[in-house]
C-alpha positions in Angstrom: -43.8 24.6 7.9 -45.9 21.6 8.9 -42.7 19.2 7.8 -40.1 21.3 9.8 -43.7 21.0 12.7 -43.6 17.0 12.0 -39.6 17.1 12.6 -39.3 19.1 15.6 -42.5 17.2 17.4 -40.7 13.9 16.3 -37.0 14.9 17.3 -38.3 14.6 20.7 -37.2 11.4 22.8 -40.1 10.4 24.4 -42.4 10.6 21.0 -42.4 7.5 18.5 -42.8 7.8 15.1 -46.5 6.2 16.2 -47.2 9.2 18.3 -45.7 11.8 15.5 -48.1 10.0 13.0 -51.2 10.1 15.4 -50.3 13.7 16.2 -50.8 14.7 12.5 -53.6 12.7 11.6 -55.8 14.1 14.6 -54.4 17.7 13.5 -55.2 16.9 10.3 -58.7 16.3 11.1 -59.2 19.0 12.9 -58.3 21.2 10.3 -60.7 19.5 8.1 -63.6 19.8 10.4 -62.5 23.3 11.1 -63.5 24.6 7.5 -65.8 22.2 6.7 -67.8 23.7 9.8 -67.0 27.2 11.0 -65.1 28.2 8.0 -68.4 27.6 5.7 -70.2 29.1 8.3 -68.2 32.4 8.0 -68.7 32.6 4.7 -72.0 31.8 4.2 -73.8 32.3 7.3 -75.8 29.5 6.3 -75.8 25.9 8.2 -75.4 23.7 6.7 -74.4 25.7 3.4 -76.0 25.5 0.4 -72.2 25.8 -1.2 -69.8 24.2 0.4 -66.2 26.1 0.2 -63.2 23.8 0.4 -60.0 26.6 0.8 -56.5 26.9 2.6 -56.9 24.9 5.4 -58.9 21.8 3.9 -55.7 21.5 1.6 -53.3 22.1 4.6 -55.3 19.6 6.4 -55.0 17.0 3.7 -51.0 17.6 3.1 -51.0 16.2 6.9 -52.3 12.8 6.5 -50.0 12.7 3.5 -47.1 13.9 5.7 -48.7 10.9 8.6 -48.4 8.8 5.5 -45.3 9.6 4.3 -43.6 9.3 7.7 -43.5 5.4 7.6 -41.7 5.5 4.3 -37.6 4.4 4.7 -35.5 7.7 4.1 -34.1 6.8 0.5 -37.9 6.5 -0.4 -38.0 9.8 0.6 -34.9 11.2 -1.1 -35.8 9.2 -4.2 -39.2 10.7 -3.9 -38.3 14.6 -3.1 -36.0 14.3 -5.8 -38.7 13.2 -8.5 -41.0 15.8 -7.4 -38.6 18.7 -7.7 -36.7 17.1 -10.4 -39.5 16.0 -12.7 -42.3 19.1 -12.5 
């Protein structure tokens, strides 16, 4: 879902592939904060916690700067690199 987000937010005419990129990486952090914060805090009730819990949304923020990342890369790369990943598990 947060490719097909990427896409649709980039489709757009007046956003460059600068803006798309920028987009994700602040969402990205965001996220990040989000659970390293108020996440933690709701599951330990502890600040700052003596465990730190790194779940779901730390690893959907993280897919996001690879997405950012990724965005740059010439559309073959991307074929070529789809198809190694599905391909080659």
């Amino acid at each position: 879902m947060t490719g097909l987000l990427a896409y649709l937010y980039g489709s757009k005419k007046t956003y460059s592939q600068l803006a798309t990129s920028q987009f994700l990486f602040k969402r990205c952090l965001f996220l990040i904060i989000l659970e390293l914060t108020l996440i933690n805090f709701a599951w330990t009730f502890q600040l700052p916690p003596a465990k730190v819990f790194l779940q779901v949304i730390w690893a959907i923020g993280f897919s996001m700067i690879a997405l950012a990342i990724l965005l740059w890369l010439p559309r073959w790369l991307l074929v070529v690199l789809d198809c190694f990943i599905d391909c080659g598990s």
